[in-house]
MARFI-246769 format. One record per residue (C-alpha): residue number from 0; residue in three letters; y negated, x negated, z negated. Coordinates in nm, 4 decimals, always signed. Each point is the difference from the previous one (the first is absolute). Example, Ala and Ser with C-alpha at 12.3 -4.5 7.8 and 13.67 -1.06 7.14 Angstrom:
% MARFI-246769
<r><resi>0</resi><resn>ALA</resn><v>+0.4500</v><u>-1.2300</u><w>-0.7800</w></r>
<r><resi>1</resi><resn>SER</resn><v>-0.3440</v><u>-0.1370</u><w>+0.0660</w></r>
% end
This chain:
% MARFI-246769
<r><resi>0</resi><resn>UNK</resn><v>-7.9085</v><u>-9.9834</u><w>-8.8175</w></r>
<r><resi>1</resi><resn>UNK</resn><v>+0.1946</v><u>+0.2878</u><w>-0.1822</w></r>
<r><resi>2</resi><resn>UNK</resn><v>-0.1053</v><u>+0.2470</u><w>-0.1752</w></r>
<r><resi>3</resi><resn>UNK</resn><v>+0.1580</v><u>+0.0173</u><w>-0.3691</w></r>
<r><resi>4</resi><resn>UNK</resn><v>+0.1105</v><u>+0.3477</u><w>-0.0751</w></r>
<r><resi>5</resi><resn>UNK</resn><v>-0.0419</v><u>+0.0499</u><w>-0.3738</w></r>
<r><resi>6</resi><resn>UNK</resn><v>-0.2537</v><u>+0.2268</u><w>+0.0388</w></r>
<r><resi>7</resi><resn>UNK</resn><v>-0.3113</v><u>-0.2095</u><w>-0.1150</w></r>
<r><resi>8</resi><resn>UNK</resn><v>-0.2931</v><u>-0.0798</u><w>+0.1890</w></r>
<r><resi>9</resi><resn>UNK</resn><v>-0.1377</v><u>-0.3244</u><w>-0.0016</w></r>
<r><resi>10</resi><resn>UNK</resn><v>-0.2756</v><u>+0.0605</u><w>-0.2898</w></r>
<r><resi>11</resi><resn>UNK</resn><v>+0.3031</v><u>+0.1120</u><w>-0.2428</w></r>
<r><resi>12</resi><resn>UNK</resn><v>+0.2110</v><u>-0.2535</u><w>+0.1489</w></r>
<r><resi>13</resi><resn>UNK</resn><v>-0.2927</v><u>-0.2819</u><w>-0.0923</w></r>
<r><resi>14</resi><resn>UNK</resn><v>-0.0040</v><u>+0.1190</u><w>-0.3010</w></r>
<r><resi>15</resi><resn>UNK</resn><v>+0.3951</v><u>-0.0387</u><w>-0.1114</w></r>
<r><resi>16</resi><resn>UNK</resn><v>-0.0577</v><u>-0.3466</u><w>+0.1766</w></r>
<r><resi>17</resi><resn>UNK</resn><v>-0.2547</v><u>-0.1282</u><w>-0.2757</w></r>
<r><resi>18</resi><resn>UNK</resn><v>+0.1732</v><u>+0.2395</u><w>-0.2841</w></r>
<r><resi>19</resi><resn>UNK</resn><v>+0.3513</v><u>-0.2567</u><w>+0.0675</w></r>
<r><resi>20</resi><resn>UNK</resn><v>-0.2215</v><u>-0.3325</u><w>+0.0690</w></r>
<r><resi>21</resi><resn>UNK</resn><v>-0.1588</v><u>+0.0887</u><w>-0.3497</w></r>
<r><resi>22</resi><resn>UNK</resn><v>+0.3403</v><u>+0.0804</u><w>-0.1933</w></r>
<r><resi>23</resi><resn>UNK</resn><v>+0.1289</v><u>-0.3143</u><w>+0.1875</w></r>
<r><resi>24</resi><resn>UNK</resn><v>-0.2760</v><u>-0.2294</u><w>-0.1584</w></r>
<r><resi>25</resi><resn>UNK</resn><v>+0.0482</v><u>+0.1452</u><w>-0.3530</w></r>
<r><resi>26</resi><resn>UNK</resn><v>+0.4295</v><u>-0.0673</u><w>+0.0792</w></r>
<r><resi>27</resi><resn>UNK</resn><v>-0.0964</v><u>-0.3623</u><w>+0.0921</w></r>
<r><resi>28</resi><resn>UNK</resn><v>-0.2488</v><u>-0.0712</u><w>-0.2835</w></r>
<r><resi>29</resi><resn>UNK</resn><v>+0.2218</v><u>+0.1417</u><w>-0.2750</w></r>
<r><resi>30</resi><resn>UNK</resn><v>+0.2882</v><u>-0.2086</u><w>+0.1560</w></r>
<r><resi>31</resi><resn>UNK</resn><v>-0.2240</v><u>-0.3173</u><w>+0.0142</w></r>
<r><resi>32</resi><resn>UNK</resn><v>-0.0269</v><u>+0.0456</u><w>-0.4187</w></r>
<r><resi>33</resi><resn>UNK</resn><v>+0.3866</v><u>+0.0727</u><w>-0.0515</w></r>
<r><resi>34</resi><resn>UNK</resn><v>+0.0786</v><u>-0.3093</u><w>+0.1844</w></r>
<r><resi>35</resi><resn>UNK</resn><v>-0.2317</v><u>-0.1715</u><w>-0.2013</w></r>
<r><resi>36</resi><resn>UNK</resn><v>+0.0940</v><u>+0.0762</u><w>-0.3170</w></r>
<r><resi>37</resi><resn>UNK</resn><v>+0.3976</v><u>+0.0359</u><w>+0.0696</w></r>
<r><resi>38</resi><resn>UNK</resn><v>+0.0196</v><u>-0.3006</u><w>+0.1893</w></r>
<r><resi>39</resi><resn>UNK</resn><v>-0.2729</v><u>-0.2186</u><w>-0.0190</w></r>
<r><resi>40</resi><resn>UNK</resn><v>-0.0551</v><u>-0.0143</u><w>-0.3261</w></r>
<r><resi>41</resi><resn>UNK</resn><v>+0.4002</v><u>+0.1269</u><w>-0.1320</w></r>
<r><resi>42</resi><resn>UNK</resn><v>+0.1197</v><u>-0.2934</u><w>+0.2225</w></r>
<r><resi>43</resi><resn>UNK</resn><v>-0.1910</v><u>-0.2339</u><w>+0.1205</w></r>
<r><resi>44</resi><resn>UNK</resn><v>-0.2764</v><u>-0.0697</u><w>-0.3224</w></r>
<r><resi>45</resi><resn>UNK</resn><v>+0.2733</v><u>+0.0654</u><w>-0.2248</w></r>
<r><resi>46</resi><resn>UNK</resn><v>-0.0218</v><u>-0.3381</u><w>-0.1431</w></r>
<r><resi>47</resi><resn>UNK</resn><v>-0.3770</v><u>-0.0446</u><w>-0.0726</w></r>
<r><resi>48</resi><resn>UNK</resn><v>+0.0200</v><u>+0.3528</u><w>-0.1221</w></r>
<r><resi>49</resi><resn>UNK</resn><v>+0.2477</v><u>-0.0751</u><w>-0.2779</w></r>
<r><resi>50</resi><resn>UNK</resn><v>-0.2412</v><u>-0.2137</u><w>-0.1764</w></r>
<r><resi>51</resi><resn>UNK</resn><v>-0.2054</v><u>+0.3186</u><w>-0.1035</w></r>
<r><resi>52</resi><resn>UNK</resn><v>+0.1993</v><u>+0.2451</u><w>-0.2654</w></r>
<r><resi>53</resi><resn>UNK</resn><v>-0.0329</v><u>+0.3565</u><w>+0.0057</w></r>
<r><resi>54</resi><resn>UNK</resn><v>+0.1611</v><u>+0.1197</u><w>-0.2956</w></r>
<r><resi>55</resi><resn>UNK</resn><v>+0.2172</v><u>-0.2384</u><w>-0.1032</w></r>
<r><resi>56</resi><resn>UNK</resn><v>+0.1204</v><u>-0.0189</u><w>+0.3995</w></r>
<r><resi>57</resi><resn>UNK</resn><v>-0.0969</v><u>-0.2432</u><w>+0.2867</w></r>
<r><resi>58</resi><resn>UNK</resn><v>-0.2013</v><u>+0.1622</u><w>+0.2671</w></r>
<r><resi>59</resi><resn>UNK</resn><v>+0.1408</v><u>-0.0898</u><w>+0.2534</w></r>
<r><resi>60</resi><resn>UNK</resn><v>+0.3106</v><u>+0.1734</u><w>-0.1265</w></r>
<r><resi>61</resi><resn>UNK</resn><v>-0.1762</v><u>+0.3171</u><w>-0.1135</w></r>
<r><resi>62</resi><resn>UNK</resn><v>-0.1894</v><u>+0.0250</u><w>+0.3027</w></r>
<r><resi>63</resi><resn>UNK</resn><v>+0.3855</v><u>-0.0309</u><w>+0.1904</w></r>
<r><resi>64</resi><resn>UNK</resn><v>+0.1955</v><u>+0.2404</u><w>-0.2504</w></r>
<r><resi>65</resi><resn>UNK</resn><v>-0.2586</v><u>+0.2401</u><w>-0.1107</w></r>
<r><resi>66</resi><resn>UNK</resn><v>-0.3719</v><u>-0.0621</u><w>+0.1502</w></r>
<r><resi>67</resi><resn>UNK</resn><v>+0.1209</v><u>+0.0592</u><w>+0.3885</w></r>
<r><resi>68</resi><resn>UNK</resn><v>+0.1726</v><u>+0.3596</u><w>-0.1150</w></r>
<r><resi>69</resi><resn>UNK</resn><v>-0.3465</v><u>+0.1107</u><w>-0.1237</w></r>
<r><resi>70</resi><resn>UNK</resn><v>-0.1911</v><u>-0.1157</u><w>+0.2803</w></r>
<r><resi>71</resi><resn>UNK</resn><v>+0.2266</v><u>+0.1996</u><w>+0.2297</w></r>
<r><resi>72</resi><resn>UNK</resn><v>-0.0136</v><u>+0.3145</u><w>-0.2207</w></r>
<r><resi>73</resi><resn>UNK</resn><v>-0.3922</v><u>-0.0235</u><w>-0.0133</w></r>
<r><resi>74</resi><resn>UNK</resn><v>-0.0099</v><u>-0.1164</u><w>+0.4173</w></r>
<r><resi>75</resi><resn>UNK</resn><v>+0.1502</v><u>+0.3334</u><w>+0.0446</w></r>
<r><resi>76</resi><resn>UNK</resn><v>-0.2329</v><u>+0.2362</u><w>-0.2127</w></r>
<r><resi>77</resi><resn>UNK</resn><v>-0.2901</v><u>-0.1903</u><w>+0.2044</w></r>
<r><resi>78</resi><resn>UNK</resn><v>+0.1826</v><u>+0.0686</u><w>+0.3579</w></r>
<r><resi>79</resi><resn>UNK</resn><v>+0.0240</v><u>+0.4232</u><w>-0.1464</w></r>
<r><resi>80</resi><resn>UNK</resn><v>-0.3884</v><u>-0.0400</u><w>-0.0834</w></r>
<r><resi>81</resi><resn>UNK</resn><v>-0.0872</v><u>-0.1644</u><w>+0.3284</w></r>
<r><resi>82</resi><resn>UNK</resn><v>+0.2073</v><u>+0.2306</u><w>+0.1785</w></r>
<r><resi>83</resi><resn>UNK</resn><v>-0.1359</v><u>+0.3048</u><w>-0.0849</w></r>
<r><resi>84</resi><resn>UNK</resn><v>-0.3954</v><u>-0.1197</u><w>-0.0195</w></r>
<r><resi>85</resi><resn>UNK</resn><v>+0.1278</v><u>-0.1012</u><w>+0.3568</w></r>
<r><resi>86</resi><resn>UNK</resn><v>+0.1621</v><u>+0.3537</u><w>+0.1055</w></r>
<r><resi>87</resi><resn>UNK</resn><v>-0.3323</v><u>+0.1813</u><w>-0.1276</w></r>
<r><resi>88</resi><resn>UNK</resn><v>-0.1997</v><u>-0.2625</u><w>+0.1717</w></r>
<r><resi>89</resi><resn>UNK</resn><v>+0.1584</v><u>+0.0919</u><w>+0.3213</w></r>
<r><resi>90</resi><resn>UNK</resn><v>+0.0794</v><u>+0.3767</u><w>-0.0115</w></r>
<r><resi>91</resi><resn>UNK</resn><v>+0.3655</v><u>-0.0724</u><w>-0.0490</w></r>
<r><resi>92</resi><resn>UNK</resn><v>+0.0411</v><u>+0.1131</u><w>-0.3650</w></r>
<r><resi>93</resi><resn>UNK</resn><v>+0.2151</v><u>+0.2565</u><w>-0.0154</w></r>
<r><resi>94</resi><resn>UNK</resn><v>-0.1570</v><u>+0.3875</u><w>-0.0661</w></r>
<r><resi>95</resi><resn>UNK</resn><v>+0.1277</v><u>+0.2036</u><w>-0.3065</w></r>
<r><resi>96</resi><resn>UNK</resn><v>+0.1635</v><u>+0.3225</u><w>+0.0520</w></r>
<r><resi>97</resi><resn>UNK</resn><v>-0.1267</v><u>+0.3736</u><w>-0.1222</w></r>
<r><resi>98</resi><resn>UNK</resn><v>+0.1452</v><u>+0.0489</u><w>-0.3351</w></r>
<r><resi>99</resi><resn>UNK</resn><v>+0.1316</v><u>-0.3895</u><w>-0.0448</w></r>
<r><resi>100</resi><resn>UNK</resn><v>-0.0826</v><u>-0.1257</u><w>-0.3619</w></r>
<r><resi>101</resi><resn>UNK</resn><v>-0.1306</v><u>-0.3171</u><w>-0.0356</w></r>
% end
């Protein structure tokens, strides 16, 4: 077996192992949703969603044109929350310099 020479023993090395299973749980899950709501529901329930208005619109179409867009924007606020409750969870956040303003 060889040794891997990045300088980490195998506690740190454990450690970066469950920090990227973690961040690739929280990728997965917020994927799951985007599919969801871009495709699942913006294609394939677009029809029994256009029975419902939202604002004068058929859902299904909103949720296609406009609801999709803000599901994305919000996905990614959630994945820069999770990420760094993640990084301070496992000593990866990164350390402020002397002098830096916050």
């Amino acid at each position: 077996m060889s040794k891997k020479s990045d300088g980490l023993d195998g506690r740190a090395r454990a450690g970066l192992e469950r920090y990227w299973r973690n961040n690739k749980r929280i990728i997965a899950a917020l994927l799951a949703v985007w599919f969801l709501v871009s495709c699942v529901l913006g294609i394939f329930f677009v029809e029994p969603l256009n029975a419902i208005k939202l604002g004068g619109f058929p859902l299904g179409f909103w949720i296609a044109q406009q609801g999709s867009i803000y599901v994305f924007i919000v996905l990614i606020g959630i994945y820069c929350i999770a990420m760094e409750i993640g990084d301070r969870r496992f000593d990866v956040a990164e350390k402020k310099q002397l002098g830096e303003k916050k």
